[in-house]
C-alpha positions in Angstrom: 46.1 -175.2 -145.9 45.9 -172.5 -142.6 42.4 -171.3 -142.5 42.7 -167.4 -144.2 42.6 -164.5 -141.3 42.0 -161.2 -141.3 45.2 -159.3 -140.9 47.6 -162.0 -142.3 48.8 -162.8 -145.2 46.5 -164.6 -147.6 46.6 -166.8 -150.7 46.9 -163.8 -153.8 47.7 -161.2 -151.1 50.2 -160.3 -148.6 48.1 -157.1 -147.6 45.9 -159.1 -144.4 42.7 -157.2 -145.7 39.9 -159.0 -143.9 38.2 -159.0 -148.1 41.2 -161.0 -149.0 40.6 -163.3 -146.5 37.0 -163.8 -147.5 38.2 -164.4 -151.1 40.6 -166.7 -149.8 37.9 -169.1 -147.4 35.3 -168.4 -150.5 37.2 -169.5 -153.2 38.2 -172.7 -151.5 36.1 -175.5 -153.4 32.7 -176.4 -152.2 32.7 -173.5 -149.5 30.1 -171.3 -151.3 28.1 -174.3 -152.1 28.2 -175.6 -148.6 26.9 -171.9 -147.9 24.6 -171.7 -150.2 22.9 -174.8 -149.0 22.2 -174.6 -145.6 20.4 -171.0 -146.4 17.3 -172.7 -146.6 17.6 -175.8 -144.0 19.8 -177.2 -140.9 21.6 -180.3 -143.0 23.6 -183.0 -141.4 26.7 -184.5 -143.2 24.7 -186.9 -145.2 22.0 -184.7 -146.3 25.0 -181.9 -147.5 27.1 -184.4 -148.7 24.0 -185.3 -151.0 23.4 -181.5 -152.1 27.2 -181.0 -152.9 26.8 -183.9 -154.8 30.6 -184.7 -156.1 32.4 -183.3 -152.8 34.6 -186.1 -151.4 34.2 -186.5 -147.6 37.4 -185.3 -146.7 36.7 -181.5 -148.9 33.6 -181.8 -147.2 34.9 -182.4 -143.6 37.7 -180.0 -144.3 35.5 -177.3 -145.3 32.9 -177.3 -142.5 35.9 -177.5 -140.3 36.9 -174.1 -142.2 33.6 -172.6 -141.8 33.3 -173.1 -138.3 36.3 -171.8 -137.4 35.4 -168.5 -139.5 32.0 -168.1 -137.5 30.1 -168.6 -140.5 28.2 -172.4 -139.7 27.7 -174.4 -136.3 26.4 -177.4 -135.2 22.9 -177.8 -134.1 20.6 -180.7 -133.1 19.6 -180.8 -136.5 22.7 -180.6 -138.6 24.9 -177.6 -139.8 23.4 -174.2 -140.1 24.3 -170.9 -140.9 25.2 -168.6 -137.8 24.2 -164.8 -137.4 27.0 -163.9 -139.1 27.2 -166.5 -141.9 23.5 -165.2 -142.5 24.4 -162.0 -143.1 27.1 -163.1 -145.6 24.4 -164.9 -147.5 22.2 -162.0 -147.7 25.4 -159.6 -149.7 26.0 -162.8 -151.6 22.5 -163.4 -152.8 22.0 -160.6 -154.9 25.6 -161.6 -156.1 23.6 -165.2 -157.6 20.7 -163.4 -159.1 23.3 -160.7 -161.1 25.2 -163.6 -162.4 21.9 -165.4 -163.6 21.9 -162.0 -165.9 25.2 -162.1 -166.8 25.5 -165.4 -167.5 22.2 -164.6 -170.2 24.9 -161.8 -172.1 26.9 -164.9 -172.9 23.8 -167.1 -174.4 22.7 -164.0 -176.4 26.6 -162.3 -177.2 28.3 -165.3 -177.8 25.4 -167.9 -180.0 
């Protein structure tokens, strides 16, 4: 699978919308997780691996592939962290975690 690009087309969407291509490289298993994880520390392949905990080492090495490529994570001396721009993602997607923690408490109370 072609890493998703802004202004081409996309899996779900032939439009090339640079959203659609978020979607796309978000959706893609383990890639919010992977995200999500190195928010709070530089990890090395290991230590991810670890917090991922069922990713296979290929998804895994495909993915940070993936995310490099998109500008999102690097490489430092201490493992893979989040760049400028992959912190800024995480800062719209955060709010994003703490509404589904609500939503997710409409099904507990809507559906017991």
């Amino acid at each position: 699978m072609k890493l998703p690009v802004p202004g081409s087309p996309v899996r779900g969407s032939q439009s090339g919308q640079p959203i659609m291509a978020l979607f796309d490289l978000l959706g893609r298993s383990w890639a919010m997780g992977i995200l999500w994880n190195l928010n709070e520390d530089a990890l090395n392949f290991r230590q991810l691996q670890q917090k991922c905990e069922s990713v296979s080492p290929g998804v895994l090495n495909t993915r940070l592939k993936e995310l490099r490529q998109a500008f999102l994570i690097t490489r430092s001396e201490d493992g893979y962290v989040l760049t400028e721009t992959g912190r800024s993602l995480f800062s719209l997607l955060q709010p994003l975690g703490k509404w589904s923690l609500e939503w997710a408490q409409q099904f507990k109370t809507d559906h017991a």
